[in-house]
C-alpha positions as CSV (number, residue, x, y, z in Angstrom):
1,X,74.3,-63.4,35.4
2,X,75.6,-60.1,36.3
3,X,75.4,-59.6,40.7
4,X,74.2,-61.8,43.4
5,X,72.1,-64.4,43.0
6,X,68.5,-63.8,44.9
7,X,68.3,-64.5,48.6
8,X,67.5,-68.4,49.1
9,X,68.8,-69.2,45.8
10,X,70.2,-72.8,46.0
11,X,72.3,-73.3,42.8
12,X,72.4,-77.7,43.1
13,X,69.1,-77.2,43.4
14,X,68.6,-75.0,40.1
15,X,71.9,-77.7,38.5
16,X,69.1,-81.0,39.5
17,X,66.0,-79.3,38.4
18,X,67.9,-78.0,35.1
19,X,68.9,-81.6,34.3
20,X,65.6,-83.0,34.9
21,X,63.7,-81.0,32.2
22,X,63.6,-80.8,28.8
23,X,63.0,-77.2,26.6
24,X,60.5,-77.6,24.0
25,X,59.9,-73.7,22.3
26,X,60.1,-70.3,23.3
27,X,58.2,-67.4,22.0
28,X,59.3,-64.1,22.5
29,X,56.5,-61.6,22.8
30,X,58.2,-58.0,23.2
31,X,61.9,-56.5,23.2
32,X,63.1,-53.2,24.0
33,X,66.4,-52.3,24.1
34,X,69.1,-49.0,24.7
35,X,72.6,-49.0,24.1
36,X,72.8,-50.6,27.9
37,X,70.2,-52.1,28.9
38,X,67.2,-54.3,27.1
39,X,64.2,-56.2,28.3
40,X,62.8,-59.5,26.7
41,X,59.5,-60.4,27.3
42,X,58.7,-64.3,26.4
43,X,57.2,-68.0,27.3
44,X,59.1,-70.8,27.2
45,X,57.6,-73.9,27.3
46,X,59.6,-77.3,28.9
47,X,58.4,-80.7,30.6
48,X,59.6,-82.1,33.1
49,X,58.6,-85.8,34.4
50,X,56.1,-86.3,31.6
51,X,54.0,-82.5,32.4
52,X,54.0,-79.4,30.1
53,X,54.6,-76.3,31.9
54,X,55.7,-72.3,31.0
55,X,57.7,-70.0,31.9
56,X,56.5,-66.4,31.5
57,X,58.7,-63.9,32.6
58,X,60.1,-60.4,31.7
59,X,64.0,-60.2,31.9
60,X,66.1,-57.9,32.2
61,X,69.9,-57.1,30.7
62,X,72.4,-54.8,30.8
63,X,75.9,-54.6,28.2
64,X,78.8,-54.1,29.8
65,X,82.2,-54.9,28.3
66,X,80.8,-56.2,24.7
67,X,79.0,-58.5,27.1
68,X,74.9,-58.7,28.0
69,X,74.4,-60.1,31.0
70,X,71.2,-61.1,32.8
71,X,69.8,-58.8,35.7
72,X,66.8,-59.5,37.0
73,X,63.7,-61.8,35.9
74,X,59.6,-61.4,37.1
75,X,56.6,-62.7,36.3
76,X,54.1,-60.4,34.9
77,X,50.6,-59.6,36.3
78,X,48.1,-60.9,34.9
């Protein structure tokens, strides 16, 4: 991750919650990319404590140093 992490962002929280489930697929539905920056548009799918759930989210990356690194991730509108 490239910057600060988002205001409220509790990283033993995000460590427990990462342990506890496990990643099934993940479809990616659109890419752009520049020399720079890209965006990846895609559901992953995971359960946690028995329950399927998805991620859908639109992330953004930028290359610095022969390096991408995340920027920024949202949810898109439905």
């Amino acid at each position: 991750m490239k910057g600060t992490a988002k205001e409220g962002f509790d990283k033993a929280a995000a460590k427990k919650w990462a342990q506890q489930v496990t990643w099934l697929s993940l479809k990616i539905l659109n890419t752009s990319t520049t020399d720079t920056h890209a965006t990846v548009e895609f559901i992953a799918t995971y359960s946690q404590q028995h329950h399927l759930h998805q991620l859908h989210e639109i992330s953004q990356f930028e290359y610095e140093n022969g390096q991408w690194y995340y920027t920024n991730g949202r949810v898109p509108y439905k």
